[in-house]
PDB file with SEQRES, HELIX, SHEET and CRYST1 records, atoms N, CA, C and O in Angstrom:
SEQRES   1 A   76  UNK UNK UNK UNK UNK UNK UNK UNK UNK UNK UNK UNK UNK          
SEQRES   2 A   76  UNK UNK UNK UNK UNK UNK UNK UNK UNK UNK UNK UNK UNK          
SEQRES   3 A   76  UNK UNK UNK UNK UNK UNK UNK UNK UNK UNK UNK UNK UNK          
SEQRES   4 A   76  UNK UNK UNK UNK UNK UNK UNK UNK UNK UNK UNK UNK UNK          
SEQRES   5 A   76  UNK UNK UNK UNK UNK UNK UNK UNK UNK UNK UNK UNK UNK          
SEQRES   6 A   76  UNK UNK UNK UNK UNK UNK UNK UNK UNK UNK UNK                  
HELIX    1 AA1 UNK A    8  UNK A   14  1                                   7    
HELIX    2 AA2 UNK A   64  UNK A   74  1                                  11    
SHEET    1 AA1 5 UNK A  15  UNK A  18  0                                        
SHEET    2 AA1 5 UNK A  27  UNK A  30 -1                                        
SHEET    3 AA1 5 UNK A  35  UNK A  40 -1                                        
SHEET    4 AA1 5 UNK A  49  UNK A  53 -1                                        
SHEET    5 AA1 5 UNK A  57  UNK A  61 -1                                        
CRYST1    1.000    1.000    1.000  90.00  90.00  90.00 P 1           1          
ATOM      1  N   UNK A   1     -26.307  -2.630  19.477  1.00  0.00           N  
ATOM      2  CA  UNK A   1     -25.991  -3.829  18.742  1.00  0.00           C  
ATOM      3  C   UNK A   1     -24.697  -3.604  17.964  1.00  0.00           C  
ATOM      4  O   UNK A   1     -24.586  -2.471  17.497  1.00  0.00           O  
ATOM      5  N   UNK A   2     -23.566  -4.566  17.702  1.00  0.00           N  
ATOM      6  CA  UNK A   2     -22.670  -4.613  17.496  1.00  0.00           C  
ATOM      7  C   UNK A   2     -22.530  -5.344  16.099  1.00  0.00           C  
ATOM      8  O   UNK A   2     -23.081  -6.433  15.935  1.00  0.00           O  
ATOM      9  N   UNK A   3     -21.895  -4.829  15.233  1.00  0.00           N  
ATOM     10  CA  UNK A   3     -21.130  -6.218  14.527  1.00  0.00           C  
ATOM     11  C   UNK A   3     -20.291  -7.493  15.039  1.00  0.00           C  
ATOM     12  O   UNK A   3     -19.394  -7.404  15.877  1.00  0.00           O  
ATOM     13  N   UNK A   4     -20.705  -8.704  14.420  1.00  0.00           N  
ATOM     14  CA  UNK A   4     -19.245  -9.416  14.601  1.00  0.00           C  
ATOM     15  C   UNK A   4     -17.875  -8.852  13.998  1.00  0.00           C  
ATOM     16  O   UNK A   4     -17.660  -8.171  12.995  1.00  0.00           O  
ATOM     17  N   UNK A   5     -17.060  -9.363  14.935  1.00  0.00           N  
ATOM     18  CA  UNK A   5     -15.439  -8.631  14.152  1.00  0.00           C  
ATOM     19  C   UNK A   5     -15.312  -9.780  13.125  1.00  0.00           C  
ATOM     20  O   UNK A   5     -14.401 -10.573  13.364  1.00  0.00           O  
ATOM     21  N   UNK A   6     -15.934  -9.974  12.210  1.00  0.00           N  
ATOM     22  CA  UNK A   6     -15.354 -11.046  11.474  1.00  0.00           C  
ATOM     23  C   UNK A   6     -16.587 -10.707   9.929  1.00  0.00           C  
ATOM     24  O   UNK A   6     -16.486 -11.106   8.769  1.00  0.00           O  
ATOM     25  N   UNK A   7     -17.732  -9.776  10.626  1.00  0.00           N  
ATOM     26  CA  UNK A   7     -18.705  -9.616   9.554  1.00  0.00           C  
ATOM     27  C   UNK A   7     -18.194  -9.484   8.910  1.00  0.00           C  
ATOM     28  O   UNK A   7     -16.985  -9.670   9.050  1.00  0.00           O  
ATOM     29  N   UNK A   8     -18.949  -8.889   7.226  1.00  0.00           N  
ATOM     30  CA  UNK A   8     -18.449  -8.154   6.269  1.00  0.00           C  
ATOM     31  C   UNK A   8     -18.500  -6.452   6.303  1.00  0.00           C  
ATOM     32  O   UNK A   8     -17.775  -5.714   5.637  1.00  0.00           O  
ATOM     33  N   UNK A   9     -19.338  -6.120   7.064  1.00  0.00           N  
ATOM     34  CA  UNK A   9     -19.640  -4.815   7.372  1.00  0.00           C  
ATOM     35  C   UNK A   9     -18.662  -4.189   8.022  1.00  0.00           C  
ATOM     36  O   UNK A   9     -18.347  -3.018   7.807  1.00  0.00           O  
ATOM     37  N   UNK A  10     -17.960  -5.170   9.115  1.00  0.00           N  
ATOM     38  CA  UNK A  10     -16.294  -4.528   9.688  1.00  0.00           C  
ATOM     39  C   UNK A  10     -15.801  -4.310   8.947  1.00  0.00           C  
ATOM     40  O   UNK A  10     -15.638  -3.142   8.594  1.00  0.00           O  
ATOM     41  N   UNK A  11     -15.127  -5.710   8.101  1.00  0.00           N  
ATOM     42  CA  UNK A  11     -14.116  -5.709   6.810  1.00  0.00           C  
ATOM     43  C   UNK A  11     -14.488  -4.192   6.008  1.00  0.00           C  
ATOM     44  O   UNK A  11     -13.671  -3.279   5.892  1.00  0.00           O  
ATOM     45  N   UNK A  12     -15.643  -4.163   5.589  1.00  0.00           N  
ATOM     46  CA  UNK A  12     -15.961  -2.677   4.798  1.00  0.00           C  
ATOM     47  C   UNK A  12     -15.770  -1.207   5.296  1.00  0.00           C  
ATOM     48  O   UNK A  12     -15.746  -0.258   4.513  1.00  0.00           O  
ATOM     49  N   UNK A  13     -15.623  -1.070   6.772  1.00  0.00           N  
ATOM     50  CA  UNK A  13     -16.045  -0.405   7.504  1.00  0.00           C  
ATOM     51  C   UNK A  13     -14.143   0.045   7.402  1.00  0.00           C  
ATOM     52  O   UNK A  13     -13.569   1.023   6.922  1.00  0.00           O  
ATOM     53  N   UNK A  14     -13.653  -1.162   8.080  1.00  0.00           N  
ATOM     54  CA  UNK A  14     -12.086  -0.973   8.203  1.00  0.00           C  
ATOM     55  C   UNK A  14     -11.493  -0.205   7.226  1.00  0.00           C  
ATOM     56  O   UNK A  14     -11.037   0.932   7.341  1.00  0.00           O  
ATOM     57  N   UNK A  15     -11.540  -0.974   6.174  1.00  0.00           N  
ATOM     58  CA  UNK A  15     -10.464  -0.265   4.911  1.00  0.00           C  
ATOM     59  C   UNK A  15     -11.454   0.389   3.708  1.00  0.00           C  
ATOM     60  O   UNK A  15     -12.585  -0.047   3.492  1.00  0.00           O  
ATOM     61  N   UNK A  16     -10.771   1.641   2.872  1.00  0.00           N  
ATOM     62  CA  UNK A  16     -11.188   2.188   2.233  1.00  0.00           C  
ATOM     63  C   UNK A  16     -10.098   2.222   1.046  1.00  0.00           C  
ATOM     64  O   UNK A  16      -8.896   1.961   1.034  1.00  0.00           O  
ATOM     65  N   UNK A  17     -11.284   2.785  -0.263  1.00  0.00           N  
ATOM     66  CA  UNK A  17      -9.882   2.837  -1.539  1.00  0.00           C  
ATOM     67  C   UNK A  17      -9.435   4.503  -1.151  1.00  0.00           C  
ATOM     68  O   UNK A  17     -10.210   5.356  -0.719  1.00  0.00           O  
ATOM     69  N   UNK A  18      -8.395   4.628  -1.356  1.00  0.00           N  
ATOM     70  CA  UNK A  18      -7.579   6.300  -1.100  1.00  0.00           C  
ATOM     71  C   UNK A  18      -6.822   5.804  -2.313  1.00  0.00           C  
ATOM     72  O   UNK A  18      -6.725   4.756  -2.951  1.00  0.00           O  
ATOM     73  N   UNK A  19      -6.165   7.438  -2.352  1.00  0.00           N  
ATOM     74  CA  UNK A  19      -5.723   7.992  -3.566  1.00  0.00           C  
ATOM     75  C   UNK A  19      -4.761   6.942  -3.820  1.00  0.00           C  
ATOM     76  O   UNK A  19      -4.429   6.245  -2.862  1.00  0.00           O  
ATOM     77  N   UNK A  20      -4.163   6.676  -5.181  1.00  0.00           N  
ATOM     78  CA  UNK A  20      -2.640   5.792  -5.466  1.00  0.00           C  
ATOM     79  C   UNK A  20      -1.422   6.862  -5.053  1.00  0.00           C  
ATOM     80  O   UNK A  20      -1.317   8.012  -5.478  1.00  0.00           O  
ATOM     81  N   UNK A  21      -0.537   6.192  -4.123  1.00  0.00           N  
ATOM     82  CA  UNK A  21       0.761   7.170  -4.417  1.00  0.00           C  
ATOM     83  C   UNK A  21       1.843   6.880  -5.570  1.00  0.00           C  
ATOM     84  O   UNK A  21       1.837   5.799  -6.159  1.00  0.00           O  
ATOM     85  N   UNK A  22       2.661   7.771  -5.829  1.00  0.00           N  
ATOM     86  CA  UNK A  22       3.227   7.788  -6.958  1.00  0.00           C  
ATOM     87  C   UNK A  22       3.638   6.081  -7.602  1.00  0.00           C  
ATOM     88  O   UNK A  22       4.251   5.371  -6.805  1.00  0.00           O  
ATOM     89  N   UNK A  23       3.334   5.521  -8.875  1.00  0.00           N  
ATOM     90  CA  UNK A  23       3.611   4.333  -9.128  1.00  0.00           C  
ATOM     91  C   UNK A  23       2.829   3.468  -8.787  1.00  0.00           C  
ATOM     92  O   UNK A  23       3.059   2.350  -9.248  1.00  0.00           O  
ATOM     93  N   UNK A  24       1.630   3.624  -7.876  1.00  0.00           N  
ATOM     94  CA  UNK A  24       0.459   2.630  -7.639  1.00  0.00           C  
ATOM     95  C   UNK A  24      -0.536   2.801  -8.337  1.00  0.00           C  
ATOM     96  O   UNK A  24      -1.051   3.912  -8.458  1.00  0.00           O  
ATOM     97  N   UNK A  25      -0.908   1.916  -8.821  1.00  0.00           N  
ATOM     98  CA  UNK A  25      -2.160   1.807  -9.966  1.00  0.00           C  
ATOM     99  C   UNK A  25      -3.670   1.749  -8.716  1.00  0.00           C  
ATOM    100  O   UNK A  25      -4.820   2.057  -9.029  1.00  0.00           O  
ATOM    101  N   UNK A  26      -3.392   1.457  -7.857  1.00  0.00           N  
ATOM    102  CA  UNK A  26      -4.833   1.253  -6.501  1.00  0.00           C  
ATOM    103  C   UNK A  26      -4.495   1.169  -5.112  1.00  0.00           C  
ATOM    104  O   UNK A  26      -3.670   0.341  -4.727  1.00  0.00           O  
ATOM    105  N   UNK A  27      -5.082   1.979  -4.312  1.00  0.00           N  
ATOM    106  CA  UNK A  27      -4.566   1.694  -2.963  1.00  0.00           C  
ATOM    107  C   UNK A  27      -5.747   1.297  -2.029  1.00  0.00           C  
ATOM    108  O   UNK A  27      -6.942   1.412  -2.304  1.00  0.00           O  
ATOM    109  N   UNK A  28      -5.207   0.810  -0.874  1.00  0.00           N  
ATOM    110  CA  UNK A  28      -6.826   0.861   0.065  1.00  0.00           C  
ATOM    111  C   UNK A  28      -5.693   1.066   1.178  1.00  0.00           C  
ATOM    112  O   UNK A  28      -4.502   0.757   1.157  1.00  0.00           O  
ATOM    113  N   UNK A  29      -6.623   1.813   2.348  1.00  0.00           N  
ATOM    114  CA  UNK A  29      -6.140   2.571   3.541  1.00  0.00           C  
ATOM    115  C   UNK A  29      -6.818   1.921   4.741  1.00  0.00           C  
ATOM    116  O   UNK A  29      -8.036   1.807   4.602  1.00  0.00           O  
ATOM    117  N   UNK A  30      -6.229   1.391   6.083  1.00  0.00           N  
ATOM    118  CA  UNK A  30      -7.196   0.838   6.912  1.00  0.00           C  
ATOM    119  C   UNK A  30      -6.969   2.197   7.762  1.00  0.00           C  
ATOM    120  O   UNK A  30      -6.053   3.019   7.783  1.00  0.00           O  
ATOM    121  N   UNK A  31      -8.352   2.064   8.538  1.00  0.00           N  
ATOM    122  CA  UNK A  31      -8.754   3.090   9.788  1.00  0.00           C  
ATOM    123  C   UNK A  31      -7.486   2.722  10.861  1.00  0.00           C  
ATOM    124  O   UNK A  31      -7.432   3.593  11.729  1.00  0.00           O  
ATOM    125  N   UNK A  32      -6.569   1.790  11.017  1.00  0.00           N  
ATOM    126  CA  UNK A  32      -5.545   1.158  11.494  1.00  0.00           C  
ATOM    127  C   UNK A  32      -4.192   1.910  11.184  1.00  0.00           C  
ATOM    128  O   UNK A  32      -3.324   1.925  12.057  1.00  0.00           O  
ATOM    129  N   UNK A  33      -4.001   2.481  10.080  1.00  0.00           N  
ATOM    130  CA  UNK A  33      -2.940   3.392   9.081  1.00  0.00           C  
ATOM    131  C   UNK A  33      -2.402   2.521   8.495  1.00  0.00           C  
ATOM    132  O   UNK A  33      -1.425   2.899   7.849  1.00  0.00           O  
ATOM    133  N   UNK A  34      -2.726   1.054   8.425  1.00  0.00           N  
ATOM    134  CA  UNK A  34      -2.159   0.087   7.428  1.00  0.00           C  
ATOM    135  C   UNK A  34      -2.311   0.402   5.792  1.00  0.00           C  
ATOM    136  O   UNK A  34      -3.036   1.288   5.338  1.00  0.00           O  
ATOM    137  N   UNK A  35      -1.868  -0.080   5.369  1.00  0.00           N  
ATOM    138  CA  UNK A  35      -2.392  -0.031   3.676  1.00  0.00           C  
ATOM    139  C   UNK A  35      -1.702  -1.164   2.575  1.00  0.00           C  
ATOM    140  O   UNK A  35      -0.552  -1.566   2.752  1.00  0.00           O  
ATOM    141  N   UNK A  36      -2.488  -1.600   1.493  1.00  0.00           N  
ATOM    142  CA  UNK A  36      -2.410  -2.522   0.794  1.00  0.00           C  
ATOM    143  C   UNK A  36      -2.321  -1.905  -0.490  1.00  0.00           C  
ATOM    144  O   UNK A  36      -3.410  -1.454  -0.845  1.00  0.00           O  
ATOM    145  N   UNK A  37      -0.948  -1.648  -1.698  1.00  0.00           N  
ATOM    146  CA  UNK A  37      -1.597  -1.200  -2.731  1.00  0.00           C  
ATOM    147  C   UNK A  37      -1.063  -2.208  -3.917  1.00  0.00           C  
ATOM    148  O   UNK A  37      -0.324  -3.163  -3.676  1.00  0.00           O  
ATOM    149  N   UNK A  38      -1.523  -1.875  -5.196  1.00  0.00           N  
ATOM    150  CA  UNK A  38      -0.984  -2.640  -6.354  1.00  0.00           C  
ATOM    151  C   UNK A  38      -0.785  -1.955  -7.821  1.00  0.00           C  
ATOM    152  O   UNK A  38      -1.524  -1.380  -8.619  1.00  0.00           O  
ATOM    153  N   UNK A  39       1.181  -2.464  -7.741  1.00  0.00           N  
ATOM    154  CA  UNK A  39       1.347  -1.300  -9.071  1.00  0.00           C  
ATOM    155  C   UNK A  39       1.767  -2.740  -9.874  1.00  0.00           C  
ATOM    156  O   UNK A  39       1.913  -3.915  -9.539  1.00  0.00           O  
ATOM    157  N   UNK A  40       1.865  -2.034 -11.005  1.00  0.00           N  
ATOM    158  CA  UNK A  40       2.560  -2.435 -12.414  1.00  0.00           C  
ATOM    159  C   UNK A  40       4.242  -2.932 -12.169  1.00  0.00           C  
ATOM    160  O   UNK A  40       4.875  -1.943 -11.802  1.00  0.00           O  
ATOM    161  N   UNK A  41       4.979  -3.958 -12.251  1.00  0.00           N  
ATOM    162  CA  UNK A  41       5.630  -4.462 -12.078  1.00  0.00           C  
ATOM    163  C   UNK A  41       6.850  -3.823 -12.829  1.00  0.00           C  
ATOM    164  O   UNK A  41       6.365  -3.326 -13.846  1.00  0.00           O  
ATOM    165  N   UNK A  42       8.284  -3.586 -12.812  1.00  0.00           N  
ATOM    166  CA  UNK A  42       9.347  -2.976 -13.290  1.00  0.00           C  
ATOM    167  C   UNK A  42      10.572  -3.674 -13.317  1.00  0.00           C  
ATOM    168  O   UNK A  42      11.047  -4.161 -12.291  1.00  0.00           O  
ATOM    169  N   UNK A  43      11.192  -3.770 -14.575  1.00  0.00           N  
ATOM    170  CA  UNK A  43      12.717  -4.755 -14.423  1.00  0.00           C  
ATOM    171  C   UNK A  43      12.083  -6.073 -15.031  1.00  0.00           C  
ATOM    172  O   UNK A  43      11.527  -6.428 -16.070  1.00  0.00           O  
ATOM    173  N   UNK A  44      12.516  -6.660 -13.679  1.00  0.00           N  
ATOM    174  CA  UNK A  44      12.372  -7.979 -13.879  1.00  0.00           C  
ATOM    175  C   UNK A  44      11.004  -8.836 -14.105  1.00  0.00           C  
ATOM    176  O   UNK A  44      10.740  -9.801 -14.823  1.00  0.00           O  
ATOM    177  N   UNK A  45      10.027  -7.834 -12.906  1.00  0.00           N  
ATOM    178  CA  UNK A  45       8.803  -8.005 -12.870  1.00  0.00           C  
ATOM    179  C   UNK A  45       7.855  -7.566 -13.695  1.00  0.00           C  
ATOM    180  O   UNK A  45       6.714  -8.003 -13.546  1.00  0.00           O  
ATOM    181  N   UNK A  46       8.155  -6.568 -14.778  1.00  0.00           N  
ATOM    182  CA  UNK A  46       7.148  -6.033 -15.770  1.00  0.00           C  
ATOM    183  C   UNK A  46       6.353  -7.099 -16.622  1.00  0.00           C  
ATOM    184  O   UNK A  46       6.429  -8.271 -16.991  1.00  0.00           O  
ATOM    185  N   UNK A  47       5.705  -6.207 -16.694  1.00  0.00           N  
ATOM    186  CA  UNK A  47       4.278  -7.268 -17.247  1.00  0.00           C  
ATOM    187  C   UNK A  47       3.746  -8.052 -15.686  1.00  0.00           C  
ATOM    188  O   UNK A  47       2.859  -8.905 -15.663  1.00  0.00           O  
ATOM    189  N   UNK A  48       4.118  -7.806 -15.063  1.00  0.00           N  
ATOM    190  CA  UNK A  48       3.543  -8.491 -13.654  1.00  0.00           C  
ATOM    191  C   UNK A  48       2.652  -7.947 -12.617  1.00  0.00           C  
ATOM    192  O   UNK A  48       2.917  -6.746 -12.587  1.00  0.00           O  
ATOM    193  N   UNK A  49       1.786  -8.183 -11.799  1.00  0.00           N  
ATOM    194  CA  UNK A  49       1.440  -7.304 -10.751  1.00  0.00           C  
ATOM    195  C   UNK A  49       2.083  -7.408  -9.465  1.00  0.00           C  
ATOM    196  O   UNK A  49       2.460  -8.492  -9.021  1.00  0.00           O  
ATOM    197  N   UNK A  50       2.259  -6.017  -8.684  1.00  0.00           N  
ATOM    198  CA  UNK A  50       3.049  -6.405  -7.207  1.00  0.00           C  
ATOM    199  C   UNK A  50       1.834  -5.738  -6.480  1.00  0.00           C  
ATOM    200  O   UNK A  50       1.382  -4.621  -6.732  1.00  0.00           O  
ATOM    201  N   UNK A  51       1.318  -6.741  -5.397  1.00  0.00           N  
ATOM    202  CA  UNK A  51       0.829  -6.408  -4.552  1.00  0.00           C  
ATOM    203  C   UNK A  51       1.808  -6.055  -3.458  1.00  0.00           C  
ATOM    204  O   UNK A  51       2.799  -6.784  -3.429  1.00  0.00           O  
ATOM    205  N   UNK A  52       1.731  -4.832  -2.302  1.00  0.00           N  
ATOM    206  CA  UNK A  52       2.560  -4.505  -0.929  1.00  0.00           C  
ATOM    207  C   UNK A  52       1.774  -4.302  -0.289  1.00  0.00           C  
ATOM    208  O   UNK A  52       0.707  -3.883  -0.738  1.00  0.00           O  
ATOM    209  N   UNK A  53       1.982  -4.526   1.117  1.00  0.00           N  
ATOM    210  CA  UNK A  53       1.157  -4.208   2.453  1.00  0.00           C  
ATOM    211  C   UNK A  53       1.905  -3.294   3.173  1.00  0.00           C  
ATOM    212  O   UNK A  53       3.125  -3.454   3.166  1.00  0.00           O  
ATOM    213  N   UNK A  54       1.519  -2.539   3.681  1.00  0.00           N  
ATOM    214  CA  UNK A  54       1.856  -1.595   5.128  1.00  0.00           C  
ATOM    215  C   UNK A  54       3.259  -2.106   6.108  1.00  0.00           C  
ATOM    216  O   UNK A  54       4.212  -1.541   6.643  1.00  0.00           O  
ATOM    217  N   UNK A  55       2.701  -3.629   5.966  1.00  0.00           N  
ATOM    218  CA  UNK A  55       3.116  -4.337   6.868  1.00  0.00           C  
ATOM    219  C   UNK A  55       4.414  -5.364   6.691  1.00  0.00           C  
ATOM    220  O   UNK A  55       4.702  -6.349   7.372  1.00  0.00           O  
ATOM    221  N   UNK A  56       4.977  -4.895   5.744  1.00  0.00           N  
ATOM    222  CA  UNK A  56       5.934  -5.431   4.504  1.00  0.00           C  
ATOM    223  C   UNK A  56       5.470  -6.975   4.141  1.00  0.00           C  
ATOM    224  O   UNK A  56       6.194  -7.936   4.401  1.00  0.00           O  
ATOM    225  N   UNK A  57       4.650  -7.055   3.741  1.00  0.00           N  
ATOM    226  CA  UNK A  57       3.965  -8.180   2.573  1.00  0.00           C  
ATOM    227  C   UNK A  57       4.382  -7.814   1.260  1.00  0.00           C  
ATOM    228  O   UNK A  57       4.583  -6.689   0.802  1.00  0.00           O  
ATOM    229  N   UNK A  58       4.480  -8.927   0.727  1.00  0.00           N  
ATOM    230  CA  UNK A  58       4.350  -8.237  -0.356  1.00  0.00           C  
ATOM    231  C   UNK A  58       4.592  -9.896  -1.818  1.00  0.00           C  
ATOM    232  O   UNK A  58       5.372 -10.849  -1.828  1.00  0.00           O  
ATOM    233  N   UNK A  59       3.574  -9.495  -2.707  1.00  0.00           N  
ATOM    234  CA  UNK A  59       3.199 -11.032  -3.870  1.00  0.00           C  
ATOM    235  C   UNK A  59       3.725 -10.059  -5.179  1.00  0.00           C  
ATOM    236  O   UNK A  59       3.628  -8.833  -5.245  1.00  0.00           O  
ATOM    237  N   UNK A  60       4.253 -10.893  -6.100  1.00  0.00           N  
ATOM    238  CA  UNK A  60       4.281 -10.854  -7.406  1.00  0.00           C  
ATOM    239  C   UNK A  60       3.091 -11.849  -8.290  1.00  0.00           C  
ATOM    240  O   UNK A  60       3.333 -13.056  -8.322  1.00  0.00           O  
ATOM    241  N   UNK A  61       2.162 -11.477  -8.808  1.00  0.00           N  
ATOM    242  CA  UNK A  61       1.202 -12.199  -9.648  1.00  0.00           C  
ATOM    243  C   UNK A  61       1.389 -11.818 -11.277  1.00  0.00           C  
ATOM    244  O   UNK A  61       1.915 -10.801 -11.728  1.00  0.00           O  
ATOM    245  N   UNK A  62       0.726 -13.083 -12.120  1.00  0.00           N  
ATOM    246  CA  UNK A  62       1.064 -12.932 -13.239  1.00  0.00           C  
ATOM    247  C   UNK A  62      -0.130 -11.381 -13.604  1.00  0.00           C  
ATOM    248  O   UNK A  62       0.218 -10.342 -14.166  1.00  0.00           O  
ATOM    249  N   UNK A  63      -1.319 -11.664 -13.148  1.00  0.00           N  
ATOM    250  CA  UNK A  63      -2.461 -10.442 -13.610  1.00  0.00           C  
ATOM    251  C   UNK A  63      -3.167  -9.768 -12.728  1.00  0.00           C  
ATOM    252  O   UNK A  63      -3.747 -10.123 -11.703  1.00  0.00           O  
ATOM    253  N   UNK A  64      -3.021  -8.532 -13.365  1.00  0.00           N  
ATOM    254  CA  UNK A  64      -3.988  -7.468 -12.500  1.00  0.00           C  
ATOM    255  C   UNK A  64      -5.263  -8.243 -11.966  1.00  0.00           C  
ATOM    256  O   UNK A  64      -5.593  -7.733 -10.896  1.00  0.00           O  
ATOM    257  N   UNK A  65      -5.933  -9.078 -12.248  1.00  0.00           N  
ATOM    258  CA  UNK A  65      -7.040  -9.980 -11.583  1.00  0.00           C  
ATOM    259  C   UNK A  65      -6.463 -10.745 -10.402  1.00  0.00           C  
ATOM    260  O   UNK A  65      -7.159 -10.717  -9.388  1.00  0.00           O  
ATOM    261  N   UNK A  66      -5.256 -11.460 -10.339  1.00  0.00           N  
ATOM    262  CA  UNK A  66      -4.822 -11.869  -9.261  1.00  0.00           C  
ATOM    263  C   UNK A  66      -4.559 -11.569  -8.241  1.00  0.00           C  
ATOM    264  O   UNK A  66      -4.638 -12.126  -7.146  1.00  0.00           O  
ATOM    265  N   UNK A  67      -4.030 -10.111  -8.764  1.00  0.00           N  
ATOM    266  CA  UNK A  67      -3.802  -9.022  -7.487  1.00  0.00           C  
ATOM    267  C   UNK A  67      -4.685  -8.433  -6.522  1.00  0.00           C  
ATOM    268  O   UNK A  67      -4.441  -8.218  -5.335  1.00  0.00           O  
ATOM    269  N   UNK A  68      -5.859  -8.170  -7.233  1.00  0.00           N  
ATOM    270  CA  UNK A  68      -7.154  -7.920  -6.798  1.00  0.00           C  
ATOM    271  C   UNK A  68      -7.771  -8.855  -5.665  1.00  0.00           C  
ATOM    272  O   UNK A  68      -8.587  -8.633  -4.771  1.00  0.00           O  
ATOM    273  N   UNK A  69      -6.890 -10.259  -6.146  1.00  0.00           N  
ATOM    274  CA  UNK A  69      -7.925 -11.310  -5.442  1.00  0.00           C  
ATOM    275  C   UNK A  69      -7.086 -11.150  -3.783  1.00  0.00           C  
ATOM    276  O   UNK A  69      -7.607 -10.870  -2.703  1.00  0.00           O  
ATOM    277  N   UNK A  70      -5.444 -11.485  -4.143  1.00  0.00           N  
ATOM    278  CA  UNK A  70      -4.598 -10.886  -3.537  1.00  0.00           C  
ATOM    279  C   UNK A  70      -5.157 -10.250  -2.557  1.00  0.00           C  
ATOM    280  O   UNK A  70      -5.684 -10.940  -1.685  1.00  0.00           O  
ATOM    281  N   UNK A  71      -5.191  -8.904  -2.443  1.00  0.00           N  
ATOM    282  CA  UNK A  71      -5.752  -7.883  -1.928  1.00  0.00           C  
ATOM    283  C   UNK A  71      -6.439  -7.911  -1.260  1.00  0.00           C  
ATOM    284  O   UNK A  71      -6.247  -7.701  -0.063  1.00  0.00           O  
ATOM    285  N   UNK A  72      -7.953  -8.298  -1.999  1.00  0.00           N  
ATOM    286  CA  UNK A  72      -8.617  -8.692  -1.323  1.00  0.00           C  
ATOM    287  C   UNK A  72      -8.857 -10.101   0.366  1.00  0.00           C  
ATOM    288  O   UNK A  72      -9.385 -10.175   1.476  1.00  0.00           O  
ATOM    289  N   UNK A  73      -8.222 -10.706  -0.373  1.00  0.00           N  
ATOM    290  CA  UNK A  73      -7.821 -11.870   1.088  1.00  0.00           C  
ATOM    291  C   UNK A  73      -7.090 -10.730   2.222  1.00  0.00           C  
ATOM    292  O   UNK A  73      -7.512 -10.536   3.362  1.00  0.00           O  
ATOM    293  N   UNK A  74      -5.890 -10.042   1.591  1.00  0.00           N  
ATOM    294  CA  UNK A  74      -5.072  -9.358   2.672  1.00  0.00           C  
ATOM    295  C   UNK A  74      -6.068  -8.238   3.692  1.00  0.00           C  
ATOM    296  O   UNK A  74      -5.744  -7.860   4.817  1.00  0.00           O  
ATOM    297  N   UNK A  75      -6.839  -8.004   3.239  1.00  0.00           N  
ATOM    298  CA  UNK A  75      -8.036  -6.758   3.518  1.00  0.00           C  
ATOM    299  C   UNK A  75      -9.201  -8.035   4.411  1.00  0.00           C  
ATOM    300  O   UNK A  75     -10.388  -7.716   4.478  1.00  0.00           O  
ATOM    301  N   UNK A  76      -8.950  -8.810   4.764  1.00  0.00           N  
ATOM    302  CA  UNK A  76     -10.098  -9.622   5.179  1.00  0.00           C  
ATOM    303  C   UNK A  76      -9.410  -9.934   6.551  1.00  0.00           C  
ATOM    304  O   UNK A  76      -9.980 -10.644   7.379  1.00  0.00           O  
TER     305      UNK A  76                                                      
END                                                                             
């Protein structure tokens, strides 16, 4: 028996949290070698959150909660 590719158990299965690299406040890693992380914003953007993808994505949000949500959609 299989999952659907669309369950939540894939989605969970796919990506994991791994270490932050230098300047990332959170990362997640897909079994894919993609990755999604989110640092603290600099310059212009401070006080801001930047979400980046693997995949050159990448959001400016006003709060660490947004980013999360962010993230989360990109990871789905």
């Amino acid at each position: 028996m299989q999952p659907r590719r669309d369950s939540w158990s894939q989605r969970l299965i796919r990506w994991h949290a791994a270490p932050p690299k230098e300047g990332e406040s959170v990362r997640w890693e897909c079994v894919d070698g993609g990755f999604i992380a989110i640092s603290l914003g600099e310059g212009e953007e401070i006080g801001q959150a930047v979400i980046h993808a693997g995949d050159g994505r990448r959001a400016v949000v006003e709060t660490y909660e947004e980013a999360l949500g962010v993230a989360e959609t990109w990871r789905s």
